[in-house]
C-alpha positions as CSV (number, residue, x, y, z in Angstrom):
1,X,-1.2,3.4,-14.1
2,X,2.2,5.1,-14.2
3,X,2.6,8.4,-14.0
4,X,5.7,10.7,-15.4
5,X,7.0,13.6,-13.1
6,X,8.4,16.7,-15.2
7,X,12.5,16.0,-15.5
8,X,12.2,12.6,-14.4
9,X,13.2,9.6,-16.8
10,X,11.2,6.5,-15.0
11,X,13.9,3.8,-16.2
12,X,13.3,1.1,-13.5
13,X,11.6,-2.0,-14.8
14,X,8.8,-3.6,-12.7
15,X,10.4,-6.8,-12.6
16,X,13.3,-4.8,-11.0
17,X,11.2,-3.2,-7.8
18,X,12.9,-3.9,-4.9
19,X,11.1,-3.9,-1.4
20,X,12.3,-1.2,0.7
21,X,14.6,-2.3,3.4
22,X,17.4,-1.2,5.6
23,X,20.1,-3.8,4.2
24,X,23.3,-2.0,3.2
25,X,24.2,-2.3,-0.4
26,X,26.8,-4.2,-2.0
27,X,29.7,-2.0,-2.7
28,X,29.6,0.2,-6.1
29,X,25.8,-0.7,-6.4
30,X,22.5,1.0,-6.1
31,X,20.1,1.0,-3.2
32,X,16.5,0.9,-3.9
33,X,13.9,1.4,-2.3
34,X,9.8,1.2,-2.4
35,X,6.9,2.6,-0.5
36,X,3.3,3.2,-0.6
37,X,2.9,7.0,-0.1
38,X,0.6,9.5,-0.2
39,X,0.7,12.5,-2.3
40,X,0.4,15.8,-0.7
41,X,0.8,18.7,-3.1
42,X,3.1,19.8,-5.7
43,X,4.8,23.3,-4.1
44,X,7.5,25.2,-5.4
45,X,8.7,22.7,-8.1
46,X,8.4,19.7,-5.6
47,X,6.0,16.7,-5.4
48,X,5.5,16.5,-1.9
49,X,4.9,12.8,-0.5
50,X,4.3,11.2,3.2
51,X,4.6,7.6,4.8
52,X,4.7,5.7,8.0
53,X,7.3,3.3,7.7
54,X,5.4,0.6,10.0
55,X,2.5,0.7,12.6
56,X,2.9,4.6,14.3
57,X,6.4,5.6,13.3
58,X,7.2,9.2,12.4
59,X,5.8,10.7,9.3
60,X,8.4,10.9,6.9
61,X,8.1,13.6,4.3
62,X,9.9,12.5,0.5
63,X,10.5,15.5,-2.0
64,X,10.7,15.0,-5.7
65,X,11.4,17.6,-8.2
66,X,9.1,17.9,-10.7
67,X,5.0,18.3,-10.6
68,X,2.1,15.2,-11.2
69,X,-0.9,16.4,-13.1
70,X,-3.5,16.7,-10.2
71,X,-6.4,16.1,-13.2
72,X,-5.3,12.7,-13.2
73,X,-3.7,12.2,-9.8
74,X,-5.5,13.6,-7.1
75,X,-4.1,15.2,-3.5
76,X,-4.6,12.0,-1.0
77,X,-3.6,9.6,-3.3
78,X,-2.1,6.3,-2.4
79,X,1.3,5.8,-5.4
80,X,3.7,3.3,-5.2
81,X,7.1,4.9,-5.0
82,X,10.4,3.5,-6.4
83,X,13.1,5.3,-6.1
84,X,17.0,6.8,-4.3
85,X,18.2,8.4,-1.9
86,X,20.8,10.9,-2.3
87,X,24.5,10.2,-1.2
88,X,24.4,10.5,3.1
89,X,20.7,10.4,3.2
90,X,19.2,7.9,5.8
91,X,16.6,5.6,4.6
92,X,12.9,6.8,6.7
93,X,14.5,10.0,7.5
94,X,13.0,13.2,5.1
95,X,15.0,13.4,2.0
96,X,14.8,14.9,-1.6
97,X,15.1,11.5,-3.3
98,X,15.7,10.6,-7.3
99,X,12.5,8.9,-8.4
100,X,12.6,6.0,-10.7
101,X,9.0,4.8,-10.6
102,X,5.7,6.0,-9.6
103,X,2.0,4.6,-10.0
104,X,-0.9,4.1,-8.4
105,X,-1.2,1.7,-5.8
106,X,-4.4,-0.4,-6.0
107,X,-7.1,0.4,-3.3
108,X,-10.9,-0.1,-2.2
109,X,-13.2,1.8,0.2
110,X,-14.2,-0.6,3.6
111,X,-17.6,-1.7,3.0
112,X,-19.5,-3.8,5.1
113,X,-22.1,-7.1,4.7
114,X,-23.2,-10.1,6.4
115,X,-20.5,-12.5,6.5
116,X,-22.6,-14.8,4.4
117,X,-22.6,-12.2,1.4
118,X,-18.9,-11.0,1.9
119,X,-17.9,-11.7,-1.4
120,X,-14.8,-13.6,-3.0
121,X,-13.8,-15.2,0.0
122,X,-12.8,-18.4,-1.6
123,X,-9.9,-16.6,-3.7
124,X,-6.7,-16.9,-2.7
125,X,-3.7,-14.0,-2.3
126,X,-0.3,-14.4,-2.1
127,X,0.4,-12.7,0.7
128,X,4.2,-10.9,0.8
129,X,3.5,-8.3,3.6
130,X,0.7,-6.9,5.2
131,X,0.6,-4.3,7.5
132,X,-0.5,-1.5,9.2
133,X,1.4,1.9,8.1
134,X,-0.9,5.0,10.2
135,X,-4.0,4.6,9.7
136,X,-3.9,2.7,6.4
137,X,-3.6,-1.2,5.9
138,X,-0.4,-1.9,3.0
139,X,-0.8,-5.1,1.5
140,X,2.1,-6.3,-0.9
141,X,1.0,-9.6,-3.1
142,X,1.8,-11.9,-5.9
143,X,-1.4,-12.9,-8.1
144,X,-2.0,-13.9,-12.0
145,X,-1.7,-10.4,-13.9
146,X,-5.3,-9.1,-14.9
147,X,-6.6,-5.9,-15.9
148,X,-9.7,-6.5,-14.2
149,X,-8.2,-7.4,-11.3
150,X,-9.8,-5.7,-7.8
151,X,-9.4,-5.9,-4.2
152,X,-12.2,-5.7,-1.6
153,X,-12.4,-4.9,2.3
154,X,-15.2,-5.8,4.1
155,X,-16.4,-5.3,7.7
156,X,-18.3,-8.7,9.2
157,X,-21.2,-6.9,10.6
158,X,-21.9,-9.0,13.6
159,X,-18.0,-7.9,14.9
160,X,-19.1,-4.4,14.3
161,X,-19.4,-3.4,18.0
162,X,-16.9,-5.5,19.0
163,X,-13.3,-3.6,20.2
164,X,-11.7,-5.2,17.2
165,X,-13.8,-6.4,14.7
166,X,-13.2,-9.0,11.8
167,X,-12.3,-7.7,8.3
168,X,-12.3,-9.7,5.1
169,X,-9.8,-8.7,2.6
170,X,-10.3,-10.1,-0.8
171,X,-9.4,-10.6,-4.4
172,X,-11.3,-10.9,-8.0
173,X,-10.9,-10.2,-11.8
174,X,-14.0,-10.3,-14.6
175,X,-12.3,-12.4,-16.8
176,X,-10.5,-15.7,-16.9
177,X,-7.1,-15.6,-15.4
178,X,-4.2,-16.6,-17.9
179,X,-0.8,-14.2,-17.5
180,X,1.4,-15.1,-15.2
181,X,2.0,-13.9,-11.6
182,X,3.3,-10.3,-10.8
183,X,3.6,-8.2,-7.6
184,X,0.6,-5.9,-6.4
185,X,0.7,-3.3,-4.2
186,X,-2.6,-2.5,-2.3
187,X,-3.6,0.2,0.5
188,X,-6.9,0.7,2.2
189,X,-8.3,3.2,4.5
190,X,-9.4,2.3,7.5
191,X,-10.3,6.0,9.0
192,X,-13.7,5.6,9.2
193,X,-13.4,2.0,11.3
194,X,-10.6,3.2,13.5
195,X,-12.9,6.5,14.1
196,X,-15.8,4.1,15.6
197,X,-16.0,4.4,19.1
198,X,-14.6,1.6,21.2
199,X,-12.5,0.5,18.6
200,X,-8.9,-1.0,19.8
201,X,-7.9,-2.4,17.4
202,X,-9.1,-4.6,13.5
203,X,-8.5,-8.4,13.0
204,X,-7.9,-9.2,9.0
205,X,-8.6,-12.4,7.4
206,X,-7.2,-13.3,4.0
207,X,-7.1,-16.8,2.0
208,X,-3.6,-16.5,2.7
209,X,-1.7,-19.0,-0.2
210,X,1.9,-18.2,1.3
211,X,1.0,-19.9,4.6
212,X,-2.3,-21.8,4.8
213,X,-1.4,-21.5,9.1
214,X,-1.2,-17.4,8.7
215,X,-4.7,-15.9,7.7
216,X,-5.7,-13.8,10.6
217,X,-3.8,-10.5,10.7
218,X,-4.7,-8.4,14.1
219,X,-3.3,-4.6,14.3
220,X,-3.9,-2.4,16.7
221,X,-5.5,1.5,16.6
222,X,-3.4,4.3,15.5
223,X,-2.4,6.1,18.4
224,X,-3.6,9.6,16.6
225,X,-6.8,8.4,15.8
């Protein structure tokens, strides 16, 4: 779901997001740039927005003017953010940037079964990037379009007590797949599992389709948690 901001036109197409990435711009072009974000408040005309870059960089705090409708978008939401930076602004620094898109980024709350009933395992995702960014897990994927699509984590619940225990990411829809691909952007919380005691660290397994060699994902803890 896309969301307007007051005195924002959103005029960047999806099939035009760009990953976010430090590359200099061809000359008398535009730089875009995307990240998963979380959305703090709206105060004094702003929408106020955070992110981690990678792993346990700085927080970096992004400013957009106009307000989002907390009714529909509540404080602690995950959004996908699209957008500019300002002429002499440095990409992961804090800036007031021009927004072009902003929705909601697809997420599911860490559950946790046998690993006989952890569901959908046989389903593959396209994996772009995964990684940790603070204490969430990004995932960036291509998979058929479906409105029904979901995504589930689940915690392998003999690895519980184990300093970095096994996670299942997975995919699934209600209805029969027939669109054609498009680019998903996922982020889960993984508070609660970094929280446990003697935790170090979390190893993720995904049905990887990008790389059939490459399904095992292992991050370490946040160092604030």
């Amino acid at each position: 779901m896309k969301f307007l901001l007051q005195n924002i036109t959103i005029a960047l197409l999806l099939s035009l997001f760009i990953t976010s990435c430090s590359d200099e711009p061809a000359e008398g072009s535009v730089q875009y740039y995307q990240d998963i974000v979380t959305f703090k408040e709206n105060a004094n005309g702003y929408v106020i927005m955070t992110y981690r870059n990678i792993d346990d960089s700085p927080l970096v705090t992004l400013r957009a003017e106009g307000t989002l409708n907390t009714k529909e978008v509540a404080r602690g939401s995950r959004l996908v953010c699209t957008y500019t930076l300002p002429q002499g602004a440095v990409y992961g620094s804090d800036a007031t940037i021009n927004v072009q898109s902003l929705s909601l980024a697809m997420t599911a709350p860490l559950e946790e079964a046998d690993l006989a009933d952890i569901p959908y395992t046989d389903n593959g995702i396209y994996v772009i990037t995964l990684y940790r960014s603070g204490e969430y897990i990004n995932l960036s994927c291509r998979q058929e379009v479906n409105k029904t699509r979901r995504f589930h984590i689940t915690l392998d619940t003999a690895t519980s007590g184990l300093p970095v225990p096994t996670v299942y990411l997975t995919t699934s829809t209600e209805e029969p797949v027939t669109a054609a691909d498009g680019q998903y952007m996922a982020s889960f919380d993984l508070t609660a599992l970094w929280s446990r005691t003697g935790v170090e660290g979390v190893k993720i397994v995904v049905n990887n389709t990008n790389n059939k060699y490459l399904k095992e994902f292992t991050f370490t803890k946040p160092e604030n948690l």
